[in-house]
C-alpha positions as CSV (number, residue, x, y, z in Angstrom):
1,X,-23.5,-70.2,138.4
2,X,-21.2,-71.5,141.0
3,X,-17.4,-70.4,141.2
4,X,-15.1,-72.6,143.1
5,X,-12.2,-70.6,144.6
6,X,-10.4,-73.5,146.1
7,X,-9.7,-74.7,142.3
8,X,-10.3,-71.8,140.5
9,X,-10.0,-71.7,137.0
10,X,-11.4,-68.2,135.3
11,X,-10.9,-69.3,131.7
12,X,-12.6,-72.1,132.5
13,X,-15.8,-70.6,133.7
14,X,-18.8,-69.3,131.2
15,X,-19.5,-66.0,132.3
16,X,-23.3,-65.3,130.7
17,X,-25.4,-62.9,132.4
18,X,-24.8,-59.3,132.4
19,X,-24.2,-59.7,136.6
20,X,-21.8,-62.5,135.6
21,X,-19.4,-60.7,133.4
22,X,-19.4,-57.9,135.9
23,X,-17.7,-60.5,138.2
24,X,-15.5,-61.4,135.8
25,X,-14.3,-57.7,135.3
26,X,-13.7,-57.5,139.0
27,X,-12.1,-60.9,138.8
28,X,-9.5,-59.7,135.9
29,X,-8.9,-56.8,138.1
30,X,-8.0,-58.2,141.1
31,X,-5.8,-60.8,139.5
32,X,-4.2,-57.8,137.2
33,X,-0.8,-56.1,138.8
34,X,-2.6,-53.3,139.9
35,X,-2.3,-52.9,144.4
36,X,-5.6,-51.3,144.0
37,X,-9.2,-51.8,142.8
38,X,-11.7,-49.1,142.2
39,X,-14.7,-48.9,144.8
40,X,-17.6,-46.8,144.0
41,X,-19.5,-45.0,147.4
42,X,-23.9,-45.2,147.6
43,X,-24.6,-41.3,147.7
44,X,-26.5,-42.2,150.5
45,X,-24.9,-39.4,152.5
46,X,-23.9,-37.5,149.5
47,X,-22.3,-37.2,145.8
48,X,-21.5,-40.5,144.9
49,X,-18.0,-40.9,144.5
50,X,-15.2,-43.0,143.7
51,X,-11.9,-43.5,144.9
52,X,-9.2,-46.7,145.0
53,X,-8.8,-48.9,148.2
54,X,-5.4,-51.3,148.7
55,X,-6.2,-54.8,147.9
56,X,-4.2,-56.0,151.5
57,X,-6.6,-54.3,153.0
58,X,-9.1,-56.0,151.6
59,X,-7.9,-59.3,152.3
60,X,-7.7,-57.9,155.9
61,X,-11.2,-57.3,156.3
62,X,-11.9,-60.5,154.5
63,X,-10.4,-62.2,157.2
64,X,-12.3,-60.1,159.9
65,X,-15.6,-61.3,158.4
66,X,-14.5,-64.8,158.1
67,X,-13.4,-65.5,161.3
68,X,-15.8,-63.6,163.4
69,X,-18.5,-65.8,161.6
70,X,-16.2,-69.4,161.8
71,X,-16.1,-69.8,157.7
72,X,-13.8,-72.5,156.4
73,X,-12.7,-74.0,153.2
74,X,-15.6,-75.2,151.1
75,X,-18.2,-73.4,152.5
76,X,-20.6,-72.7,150.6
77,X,-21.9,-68.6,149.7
78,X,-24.0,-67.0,147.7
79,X,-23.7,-63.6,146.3
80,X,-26.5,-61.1,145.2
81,X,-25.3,-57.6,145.7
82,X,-24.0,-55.1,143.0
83,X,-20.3,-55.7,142.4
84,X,-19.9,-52.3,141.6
85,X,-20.1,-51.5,145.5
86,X,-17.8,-52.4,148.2
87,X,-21.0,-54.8,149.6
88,X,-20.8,-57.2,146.2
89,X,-17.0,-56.7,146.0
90,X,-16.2,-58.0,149.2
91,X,-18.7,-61.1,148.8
92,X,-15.9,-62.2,146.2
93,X,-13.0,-61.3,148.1
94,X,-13.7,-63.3,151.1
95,X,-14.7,-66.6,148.9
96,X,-11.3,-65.7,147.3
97,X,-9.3,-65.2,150.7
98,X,-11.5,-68.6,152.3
99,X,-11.9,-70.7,149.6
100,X,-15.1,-71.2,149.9
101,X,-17.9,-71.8,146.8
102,X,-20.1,-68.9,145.7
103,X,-22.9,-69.3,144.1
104,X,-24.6,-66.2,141.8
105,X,-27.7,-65.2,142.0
106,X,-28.9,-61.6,139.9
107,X,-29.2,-58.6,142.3
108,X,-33.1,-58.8,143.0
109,X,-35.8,-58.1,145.4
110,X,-36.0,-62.3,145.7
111,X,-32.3,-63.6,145.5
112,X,-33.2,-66.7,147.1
113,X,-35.7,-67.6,144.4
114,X,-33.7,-70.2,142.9
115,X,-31.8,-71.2,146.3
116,X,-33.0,-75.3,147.1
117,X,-29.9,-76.5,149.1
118,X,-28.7,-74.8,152.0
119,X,-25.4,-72.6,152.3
120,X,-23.0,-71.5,154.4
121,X,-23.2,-67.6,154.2
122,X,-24.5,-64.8,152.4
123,X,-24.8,-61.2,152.9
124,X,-28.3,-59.2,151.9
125,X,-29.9,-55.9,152.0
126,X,-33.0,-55.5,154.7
127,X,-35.6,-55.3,151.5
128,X,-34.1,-58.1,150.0
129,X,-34.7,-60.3,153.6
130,X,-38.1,-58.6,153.9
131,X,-38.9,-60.8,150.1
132,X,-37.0,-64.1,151.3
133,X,-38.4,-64.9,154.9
134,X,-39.3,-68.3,153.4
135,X,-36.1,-69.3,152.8
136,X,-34.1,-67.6,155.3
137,X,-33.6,-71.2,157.4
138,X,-31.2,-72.3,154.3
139,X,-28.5,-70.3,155.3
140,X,-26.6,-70.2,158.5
141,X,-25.0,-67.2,158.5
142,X,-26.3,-64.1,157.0
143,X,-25.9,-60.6,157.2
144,X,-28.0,-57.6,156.6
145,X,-26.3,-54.3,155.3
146,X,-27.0,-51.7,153.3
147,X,-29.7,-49.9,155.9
148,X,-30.9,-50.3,159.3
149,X,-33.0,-53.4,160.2
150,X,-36.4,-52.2,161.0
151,X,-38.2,-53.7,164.1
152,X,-41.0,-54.8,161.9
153,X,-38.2,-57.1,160.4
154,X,-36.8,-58.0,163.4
155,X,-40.0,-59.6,164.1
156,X,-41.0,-61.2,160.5
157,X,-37.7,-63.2,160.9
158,X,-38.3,-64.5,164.5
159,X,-41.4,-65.4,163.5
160,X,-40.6,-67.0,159.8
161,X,-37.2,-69.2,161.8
162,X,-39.0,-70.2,165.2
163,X,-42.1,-71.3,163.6
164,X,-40.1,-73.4,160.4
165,X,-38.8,-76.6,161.6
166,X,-35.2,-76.3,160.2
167,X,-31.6,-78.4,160.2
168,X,-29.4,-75.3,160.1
169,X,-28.8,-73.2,163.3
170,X,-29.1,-69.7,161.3
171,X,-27.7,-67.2,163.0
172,X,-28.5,-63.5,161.4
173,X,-26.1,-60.3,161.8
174,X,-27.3,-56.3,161.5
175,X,-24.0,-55.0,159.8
176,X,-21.4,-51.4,160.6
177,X,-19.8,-49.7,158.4
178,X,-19.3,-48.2,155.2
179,X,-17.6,-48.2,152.1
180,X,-14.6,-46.0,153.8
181,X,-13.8,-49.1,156.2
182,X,-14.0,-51.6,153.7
183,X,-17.9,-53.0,154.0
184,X,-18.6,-53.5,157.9
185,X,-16.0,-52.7,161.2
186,X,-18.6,-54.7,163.6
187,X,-22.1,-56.6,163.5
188,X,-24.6,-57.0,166.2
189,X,-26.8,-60.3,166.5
190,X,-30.5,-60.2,166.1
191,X,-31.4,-63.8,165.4
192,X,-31.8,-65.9,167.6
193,X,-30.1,-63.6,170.4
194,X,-30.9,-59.7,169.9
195,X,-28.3,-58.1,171.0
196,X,-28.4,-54.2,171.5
197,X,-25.0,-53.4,170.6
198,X,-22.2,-53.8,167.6
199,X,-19.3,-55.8,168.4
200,X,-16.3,-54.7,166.6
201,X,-13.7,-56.9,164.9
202,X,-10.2,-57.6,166.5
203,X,-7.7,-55.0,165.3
204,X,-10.6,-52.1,165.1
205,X,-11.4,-49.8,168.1
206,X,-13.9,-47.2,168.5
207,X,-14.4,-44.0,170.8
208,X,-17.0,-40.7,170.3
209,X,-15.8,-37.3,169.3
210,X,-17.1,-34.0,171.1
211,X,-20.5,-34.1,169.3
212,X,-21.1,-38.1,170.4
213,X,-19.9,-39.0,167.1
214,X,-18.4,-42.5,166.1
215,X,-14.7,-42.4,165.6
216,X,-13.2,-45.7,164.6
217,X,-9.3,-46.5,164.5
218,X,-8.8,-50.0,162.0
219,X,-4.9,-49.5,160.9
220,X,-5.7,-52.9,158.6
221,X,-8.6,-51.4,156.9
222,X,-7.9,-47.7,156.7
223,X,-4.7,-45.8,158.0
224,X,-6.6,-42.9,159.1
225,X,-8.6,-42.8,162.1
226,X,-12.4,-42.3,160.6
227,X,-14.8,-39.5,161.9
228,X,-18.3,-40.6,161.4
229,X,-21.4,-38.2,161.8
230,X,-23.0,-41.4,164.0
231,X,-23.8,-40.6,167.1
232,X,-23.8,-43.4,169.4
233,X,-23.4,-45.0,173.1
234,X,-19.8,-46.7,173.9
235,X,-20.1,-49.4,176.2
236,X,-16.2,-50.2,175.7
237,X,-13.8,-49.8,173.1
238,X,-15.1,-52.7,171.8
239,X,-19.1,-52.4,171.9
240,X,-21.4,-49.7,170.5
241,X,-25.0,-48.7,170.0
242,X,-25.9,-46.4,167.2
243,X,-28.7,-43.2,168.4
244,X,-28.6,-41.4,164.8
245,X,-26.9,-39.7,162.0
246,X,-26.0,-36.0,163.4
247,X,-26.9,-34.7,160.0
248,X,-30.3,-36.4,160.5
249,X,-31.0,-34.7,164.0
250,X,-34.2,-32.9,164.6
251,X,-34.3,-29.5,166.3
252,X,-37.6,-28.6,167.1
253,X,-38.3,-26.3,170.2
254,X,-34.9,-26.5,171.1
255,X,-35.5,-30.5,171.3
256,X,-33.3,-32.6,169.7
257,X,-34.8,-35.5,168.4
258,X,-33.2,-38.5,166.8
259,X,-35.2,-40.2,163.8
260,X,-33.7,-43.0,163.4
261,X,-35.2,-43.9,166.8
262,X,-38.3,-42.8,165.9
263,X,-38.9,-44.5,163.1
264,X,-37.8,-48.1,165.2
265,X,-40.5,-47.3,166.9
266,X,-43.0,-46.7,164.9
267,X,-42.1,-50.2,162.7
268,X,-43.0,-52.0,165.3
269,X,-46.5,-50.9,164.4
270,X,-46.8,-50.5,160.6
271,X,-44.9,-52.4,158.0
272,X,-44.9,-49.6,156.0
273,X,-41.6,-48.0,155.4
274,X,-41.6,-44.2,157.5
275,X,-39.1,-41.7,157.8
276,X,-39.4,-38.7,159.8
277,X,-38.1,-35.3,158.8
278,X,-38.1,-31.8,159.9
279,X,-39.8,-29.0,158.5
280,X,-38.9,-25.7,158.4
281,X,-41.4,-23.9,160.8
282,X,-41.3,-20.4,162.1
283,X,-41.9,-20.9,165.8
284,X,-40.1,-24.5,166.2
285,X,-37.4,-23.9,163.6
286,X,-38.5,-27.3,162.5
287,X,-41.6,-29.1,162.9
288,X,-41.9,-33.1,163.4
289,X,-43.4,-34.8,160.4
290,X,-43.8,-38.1,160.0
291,X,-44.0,-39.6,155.9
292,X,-45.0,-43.0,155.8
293,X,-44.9,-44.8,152.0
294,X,-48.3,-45.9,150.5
295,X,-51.3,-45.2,149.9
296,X,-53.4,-42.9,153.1
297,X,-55.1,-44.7,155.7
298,X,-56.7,-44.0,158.5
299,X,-55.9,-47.7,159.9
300,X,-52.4,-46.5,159.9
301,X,-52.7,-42.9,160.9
302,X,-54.8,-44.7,163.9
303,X,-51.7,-46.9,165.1
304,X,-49.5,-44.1,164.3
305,X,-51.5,-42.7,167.3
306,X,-51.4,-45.7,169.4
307,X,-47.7,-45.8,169.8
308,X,-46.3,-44.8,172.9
309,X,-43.5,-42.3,172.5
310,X,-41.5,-41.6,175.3
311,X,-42.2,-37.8,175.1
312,X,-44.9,-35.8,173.6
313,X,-42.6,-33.7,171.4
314,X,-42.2,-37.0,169.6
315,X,-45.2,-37.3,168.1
316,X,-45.4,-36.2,164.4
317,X,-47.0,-32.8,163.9
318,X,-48.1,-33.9,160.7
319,X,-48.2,-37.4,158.7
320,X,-47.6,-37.1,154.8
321,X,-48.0,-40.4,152.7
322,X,-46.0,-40.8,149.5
323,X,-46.2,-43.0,146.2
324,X,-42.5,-44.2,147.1
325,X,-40.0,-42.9,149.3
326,X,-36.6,-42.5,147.3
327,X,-33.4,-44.8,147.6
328,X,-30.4,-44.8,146.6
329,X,-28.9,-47.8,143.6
330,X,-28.3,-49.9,146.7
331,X,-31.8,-49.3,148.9
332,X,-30.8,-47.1,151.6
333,X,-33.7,-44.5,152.0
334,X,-32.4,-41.4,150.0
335,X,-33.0,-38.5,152.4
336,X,-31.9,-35.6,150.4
337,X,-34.0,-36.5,147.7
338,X,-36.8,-37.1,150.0
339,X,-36.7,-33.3,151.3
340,X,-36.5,-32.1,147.6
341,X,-39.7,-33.7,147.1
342,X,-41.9,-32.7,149.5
């Protein structure tokens, strides 16, 4: 299906699929006299939860996205996240604010499938990416939310775009943020130039807390300055590098140990997808393990042992393989539910 927004005509549109109608719903909502629209949070970090956002702001972070990444009238965009997050929600509102054409395509591990012409933008989650490296060269700007980009990624795509002889120049973003500020504050290149650090939007500044935790002032997103449990490196108001979630720190021997790190590390290596934890243990306090998702190897517990951690604390005490490693409705890797089980 393919929604113009520069002659936009809802009545005139057949709304079919289950996906569809739910765009429709936001569609009648936004165009209702309501200021707000409901947004509904991942539980990534917690209870899911809802709560209302101001649809000025938006529209403000509509324009952020837009002009960061040069989108004009016409351009062409193609939409494959849930609309009942912020993600799939603001897919619409910025092809409403830029008058571009979005195309729909049913939240899938393959939302490319049916993609044969190239586009303008699009916004995906890291599994998602991981099932369309084939394709990836039709669009020339995408971004990748939802969870971190592995370095195993990283790789697949710089392999899949310099070895395809292409038109487009794609250019590929890792996305900030959260539902709080609106979908992302900042993105950080990693195709074709890998940058190390998120760039923030104009109008949004950042700066740490005691702990090394994010704070981010965006008066046209959110009129509260946001404390994050990130901690990161500033280079300048403007330019960050996420280290870890603070909630996700390690303490084991009185080391604190970042996973998140970790587990970039250990992608380079294994495709599989690993998350380290700590256990409770009674001379450590918490002992390193490392859970990797499939079935046990020793191929992988072999280059598990080959990587070259900067410290020896680093290495995993133990290494547990699961059937499937838990994630939330949108794919971020479920943490909490990941303890419970083991």
């Amino acid at each position: 299906m393919l929604i113009d927004f520069n002659n936009l005509n809802i009545n005139k549109l057949s709304f079919e699929t289950e996906f569809e109608k739910k765009i429709k719903n936001f569609l009648d909502d936004w165009f209702s006299d309501s200021e707000n629209v409901n947004v509904q949070t991942s539980g990534s970090t917690g209870t899911p939860k809802v709560f209302e956002i101001e649809k000025k702001r938006m529209i403000n972070s509509a324009v952020m996205t837009c002009d960061f990444l040069g989108l004009k009238k016409d351009d062409t965009a193609l939409i494959c996240l849930p609309v009942e997050y912020i993600s799939g929600k603001m897919m619409i509102v910025r092809s409403l604010e830029r008058h571009l054409k979005l195309i729909t395509a049913e939240p899938s591990l393959k939302p490319l499938e049916s993609l044969n012409d190239p586009i303008d933008f699009c916004a995906m989650t890291p599994l998602q990416v991981e099932n369309s490296l084939d394709q990836l060269h039709l669009i020339k700007n995408l971004i990748i939310g939802g969870a971190a980009v592995s370095e195993n990624l990283k790789v697949k795509i710089e392999k899949e775009l310099t070895t395809i002889n292409h038109q487009l120049s794609t250019k590929i973003f890792e996305t900030y943020g959260m539902s709080e500020t609106l979908s992302h504050i900042g993105l950080k290149q990693i195709f074709p130039v890998a940058e190390d650090y998120f760039t923030v939007f104009e109008n949004v500044s950042v700066s740490t807390d005691e702990r090394g935790c994010l704070k981010i002032y965006a008066p046209d997103l959110n009129a509260e300055i946001l404390q994050t449990n990130d901690l990161v490196e500033i280079k300048n108001e403007n330019k960050f590098k996420f280290l870890g979630r603070i909630d996700h720190v390690i303490n084991s021997g009185g080391a604190k140990i970042f996973p998140e790190q970790l587990e970039a590390l250990v992608k380079k290596e294994i495709s599989n997808e690993v998350v380290f934890l700590g256990k409770p243990d009674e001379s450590l306090g918490q002992k390193l393990i490392l859970i990797i998702e499939g079935e046990e190897s020793e191929e992988l517990i072999k280059k598990v042992a080959s990587v070259q951690f900067d410290k020896n604390f680093y290495k995993p005490k133990e290494i547990v393989f699961v059937e499937k490693i838990p994630r939330t409705p949108n794919g971020k890797v479920n943490r909490i539910a990941l303890k419970n089980i083991l």
